[in-house]
C-alpha positions as CSV (number, residue, x, y, z in Angstrom):
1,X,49.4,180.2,-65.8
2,X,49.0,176.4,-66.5
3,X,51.7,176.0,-63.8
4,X,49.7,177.9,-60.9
5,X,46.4,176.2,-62.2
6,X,48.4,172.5,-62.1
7,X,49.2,173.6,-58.0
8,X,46.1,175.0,-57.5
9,X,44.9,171.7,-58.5
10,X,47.2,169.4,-56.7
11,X,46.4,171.8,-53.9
12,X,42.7,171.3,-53.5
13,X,43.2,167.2,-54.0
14,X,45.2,167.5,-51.1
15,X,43.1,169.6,-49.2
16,X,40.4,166.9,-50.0
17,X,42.3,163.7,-49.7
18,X,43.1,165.7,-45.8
19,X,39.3,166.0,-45.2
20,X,38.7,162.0,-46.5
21,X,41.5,161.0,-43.8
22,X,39.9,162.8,-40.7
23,X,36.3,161.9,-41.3
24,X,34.9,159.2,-39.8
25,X,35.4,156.1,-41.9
26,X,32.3,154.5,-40.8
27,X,30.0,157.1,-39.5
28,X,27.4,156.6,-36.6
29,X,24.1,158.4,-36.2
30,X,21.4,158.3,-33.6
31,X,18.2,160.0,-31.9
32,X,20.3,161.6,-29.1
33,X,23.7,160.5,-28.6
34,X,26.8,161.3,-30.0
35,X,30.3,161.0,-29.3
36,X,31.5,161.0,-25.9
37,X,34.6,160.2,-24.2
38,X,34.8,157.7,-22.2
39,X,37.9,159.4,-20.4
40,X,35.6,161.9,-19.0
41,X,34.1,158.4,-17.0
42,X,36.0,155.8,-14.7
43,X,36.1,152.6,-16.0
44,X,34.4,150.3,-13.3
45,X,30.6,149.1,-12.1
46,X,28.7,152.6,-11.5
47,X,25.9,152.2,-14.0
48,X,27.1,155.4,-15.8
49,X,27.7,155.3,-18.9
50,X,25.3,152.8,-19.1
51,X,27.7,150.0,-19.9
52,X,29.9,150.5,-17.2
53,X,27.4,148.1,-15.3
54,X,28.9,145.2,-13.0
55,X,28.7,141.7,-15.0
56,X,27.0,137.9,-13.9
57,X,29.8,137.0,-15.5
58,X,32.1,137.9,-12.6
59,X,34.1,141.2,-11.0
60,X,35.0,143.9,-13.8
61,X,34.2,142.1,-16.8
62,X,32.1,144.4,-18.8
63,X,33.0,145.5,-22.1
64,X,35.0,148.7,-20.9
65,X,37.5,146.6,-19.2
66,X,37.8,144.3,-21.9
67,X,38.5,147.2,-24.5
68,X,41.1,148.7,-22.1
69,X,42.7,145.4,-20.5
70,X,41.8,146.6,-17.0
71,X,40.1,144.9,-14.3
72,X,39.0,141.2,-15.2
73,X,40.6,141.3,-18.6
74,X,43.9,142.7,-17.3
75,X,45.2,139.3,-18.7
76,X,43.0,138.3,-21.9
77,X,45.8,138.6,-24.9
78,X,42.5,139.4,-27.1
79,X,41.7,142.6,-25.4
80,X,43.0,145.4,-27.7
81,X,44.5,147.4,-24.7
82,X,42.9,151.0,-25.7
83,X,43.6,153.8,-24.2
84,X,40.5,155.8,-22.8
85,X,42.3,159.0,-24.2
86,X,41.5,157.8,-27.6
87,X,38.7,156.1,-26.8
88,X,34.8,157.2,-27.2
89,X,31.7,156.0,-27.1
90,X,28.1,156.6,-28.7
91,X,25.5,158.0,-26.4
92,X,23.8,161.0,-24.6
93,X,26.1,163.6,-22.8
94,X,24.1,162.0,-19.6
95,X,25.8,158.9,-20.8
96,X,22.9,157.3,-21.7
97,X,22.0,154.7,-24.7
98,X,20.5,156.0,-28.1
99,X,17.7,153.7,-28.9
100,X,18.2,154.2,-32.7
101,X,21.7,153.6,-33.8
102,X,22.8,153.1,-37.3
103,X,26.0,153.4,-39.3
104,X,27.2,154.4,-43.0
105,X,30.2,154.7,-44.7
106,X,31.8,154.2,-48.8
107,X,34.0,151.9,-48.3
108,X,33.5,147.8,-47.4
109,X,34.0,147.1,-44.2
110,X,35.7,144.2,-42.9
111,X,34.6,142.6,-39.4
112,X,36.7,140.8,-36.6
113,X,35.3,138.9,-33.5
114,X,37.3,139.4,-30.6
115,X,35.5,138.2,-27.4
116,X,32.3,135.9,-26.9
117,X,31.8,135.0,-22.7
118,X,27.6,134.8,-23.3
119,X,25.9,131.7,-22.2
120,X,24.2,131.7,-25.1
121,X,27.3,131.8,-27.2
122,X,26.2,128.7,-29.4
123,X,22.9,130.2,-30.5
124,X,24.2,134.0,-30.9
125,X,24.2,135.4,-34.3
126,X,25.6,138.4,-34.9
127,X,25.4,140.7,-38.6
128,X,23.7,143.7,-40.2
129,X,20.9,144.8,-42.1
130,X,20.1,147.7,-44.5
131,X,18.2,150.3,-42.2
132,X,15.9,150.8,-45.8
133,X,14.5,147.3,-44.7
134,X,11.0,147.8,-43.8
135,X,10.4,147.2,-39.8
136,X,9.7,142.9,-39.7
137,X,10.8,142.7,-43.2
138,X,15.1,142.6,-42.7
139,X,17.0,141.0,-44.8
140,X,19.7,139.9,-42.2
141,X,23.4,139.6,-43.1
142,X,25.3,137.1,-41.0
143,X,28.9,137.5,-40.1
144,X,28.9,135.8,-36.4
145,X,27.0,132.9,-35.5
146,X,27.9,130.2,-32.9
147,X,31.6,130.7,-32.4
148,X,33.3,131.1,-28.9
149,X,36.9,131.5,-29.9
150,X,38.5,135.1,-31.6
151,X,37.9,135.0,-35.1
152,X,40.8,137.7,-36.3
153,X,39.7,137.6,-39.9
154,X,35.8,138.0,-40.2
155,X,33.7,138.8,-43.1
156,X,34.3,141.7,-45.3
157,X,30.9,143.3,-46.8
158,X,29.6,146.3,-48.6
159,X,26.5,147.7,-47.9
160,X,24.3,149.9,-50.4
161,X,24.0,152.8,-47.6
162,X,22.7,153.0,-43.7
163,X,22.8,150.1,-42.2
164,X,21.9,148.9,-38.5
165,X,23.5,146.0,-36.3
166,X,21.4,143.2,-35.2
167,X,21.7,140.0,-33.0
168,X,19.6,137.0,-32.9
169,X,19.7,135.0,-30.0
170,X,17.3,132.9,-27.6
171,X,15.1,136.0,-26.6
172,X,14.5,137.2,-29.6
173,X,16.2,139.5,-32.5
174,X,17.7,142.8,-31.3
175,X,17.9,145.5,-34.1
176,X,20.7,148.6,-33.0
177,X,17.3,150.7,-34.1
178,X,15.7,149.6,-31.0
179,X,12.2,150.9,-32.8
180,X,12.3,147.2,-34.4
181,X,12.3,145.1,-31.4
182,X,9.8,143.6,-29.6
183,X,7.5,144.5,-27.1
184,X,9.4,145.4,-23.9
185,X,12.7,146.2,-25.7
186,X,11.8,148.9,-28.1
187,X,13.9,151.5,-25.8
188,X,16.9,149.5,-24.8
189,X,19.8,149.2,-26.7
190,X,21.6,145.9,-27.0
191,X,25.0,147.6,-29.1
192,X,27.2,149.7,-27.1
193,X,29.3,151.4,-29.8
194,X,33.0,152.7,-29.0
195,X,35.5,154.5,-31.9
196,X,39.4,153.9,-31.2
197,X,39.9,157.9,-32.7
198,X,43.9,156.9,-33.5
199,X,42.9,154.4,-36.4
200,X,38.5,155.1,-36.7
201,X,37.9,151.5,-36.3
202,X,34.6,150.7,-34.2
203,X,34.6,148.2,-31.5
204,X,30.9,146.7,-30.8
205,X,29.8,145.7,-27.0
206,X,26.7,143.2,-27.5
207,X,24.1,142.8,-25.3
208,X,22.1,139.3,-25.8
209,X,19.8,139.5,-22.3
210,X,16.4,141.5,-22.2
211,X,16.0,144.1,-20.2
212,X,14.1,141.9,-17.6
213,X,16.7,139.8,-17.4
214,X,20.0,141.3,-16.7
215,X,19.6,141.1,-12.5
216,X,22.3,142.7,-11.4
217,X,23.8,144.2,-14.5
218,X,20.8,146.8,-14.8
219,X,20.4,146.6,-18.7
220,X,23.7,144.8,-20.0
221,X,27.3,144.6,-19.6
222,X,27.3,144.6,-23.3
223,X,30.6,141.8,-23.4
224,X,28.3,139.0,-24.7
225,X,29.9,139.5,-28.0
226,X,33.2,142.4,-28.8
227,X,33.0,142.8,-32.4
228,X,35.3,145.4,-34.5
229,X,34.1,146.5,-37.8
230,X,37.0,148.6,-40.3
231,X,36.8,150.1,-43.2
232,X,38.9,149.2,-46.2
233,X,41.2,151.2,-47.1
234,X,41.9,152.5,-43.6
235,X,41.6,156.3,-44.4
236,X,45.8,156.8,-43.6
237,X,46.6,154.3,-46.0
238,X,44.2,156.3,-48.7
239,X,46.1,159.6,-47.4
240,X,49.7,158.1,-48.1
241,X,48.4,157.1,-51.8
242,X,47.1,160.4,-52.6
243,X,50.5,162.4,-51.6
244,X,52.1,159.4,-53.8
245,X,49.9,160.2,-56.5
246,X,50.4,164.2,-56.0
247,X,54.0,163.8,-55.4
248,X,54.7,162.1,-59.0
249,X,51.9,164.4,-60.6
250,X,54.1,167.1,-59.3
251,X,56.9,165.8,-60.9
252,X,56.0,165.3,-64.3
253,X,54.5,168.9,-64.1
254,X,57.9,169.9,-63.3
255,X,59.1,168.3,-66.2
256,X,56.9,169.1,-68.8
257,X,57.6,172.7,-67.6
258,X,61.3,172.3,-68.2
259,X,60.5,171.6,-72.1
């Protein structure tokens, strides 16, 4: 009996420790989006999803082509080189923007920047806030601010619960819960949020122009800033020391069975 209770036992952890590993590490909610994939879409300058918008910046450059090393960034050595069949992104099955984005998760989360072409790129700053801030109240967390160049090994933090994205820059603070902005912006959304489903790290496409003022990219190419956020542990490496941890449980139940 004690035997067939221990497995039961080691059983269930493993069951759970399999559920931990294929749940989102850092989990996204919205209004009206939800994960779509952006193989479903051709990667170019259609204005669907709606960052796959042509760039000021030049010919392919928005932040799909960056993520996948296509187009313009076919020869950037920061570009991650994703493949679209792993690849999603948050928004409306139309593929629109959800004007209230915000993320959670249990673990700390450790941040990277990986691209920065915005003309503004001395004045950005990029970070997050607790979405239980009250609106014009945010205590804002910095992780980004000024830098041009990859940064490989950003900031690690641990927020208390849901927290939201936000960027400062010359127009103005942008809040991922577009509800916060300012007049004229309270319905666009500045973060374009992609999940790489092989490893559940997120990769962040920044917008730092109002809506006014993207001419020709109709709302943002969302390349400003690339930012990756991961949480830590990565959910495999908590999988591998659970069956560790079962394996040598298992073994000294073994043992002590023997005597």
């Amino acid at each position: 009996m004690i035997k067939s209770r221990s497995w039961l036992f080691a059983l269930s952890t493993l069951a759970l420790a399999a559920s931990v590993a294929q749940a989102d590490p850092i989990a996204v909610t919205g209004s009206s989006g939800g994960w779509q994939n952006v193989s479903s879409y051709t990667i170019g300058e259609t204005g669907t999803p709606f960052w796959n918008q042509a760039s000021m910046d030049g010919s392919q450059l928005n932040v799909g082509y960056f993520l996948t090393k296509t187009g313009g960034f076919a020869g950037n050595s920061a570009s991650p080189n994703l493949s679209t069949s792993s690849l999603q992104f948050w928004g409306t099955g139309s593929g629109g923007s959800d004007s209230a984005e915000a993320l959670s998760t249990i673990f700390a989360v450790t941040s990277a920047l990986h691209l920065e072409v915005a003309g503004y790129s001395g004045v950005n700053e990029f970070g997050w806030y607790n979405t239980s801030d009250a609106a014009g109240s945010e205590v804002l967390h910095t992780l980004f601010s000024g830098p041009t160049s990859p940064v490989t090994t950003g900031p690690t933090f641990s927020p208390s619960g849901s927290f939201g994205l936000y960027l400062k820059t010359v127009g103005g603070t942008y809040f991922s819960e577009s509800s916060r902005n300012g007049a004229g912006e309270t319905t666009h959304q500045h973060f374009a949020i992609f999940k790489d489903t092989a490893t559940g790290k997120l990769w962040i496409g920044v917008e730092d122009l109002p809506l006014t003022g993207t001419g020709v990219e109709n709302g943002g190419d969302y390349n400003d800033m690339v930012v990756s956020l991961s949480a830590v542990p990565e959910p495999s490496s908590m999988a591998l020391l659970t069956l560790g941890a079962l394996s040598f449980a298992g073994y000294g139940l073994r043992r002590r069975n023997r005597k």
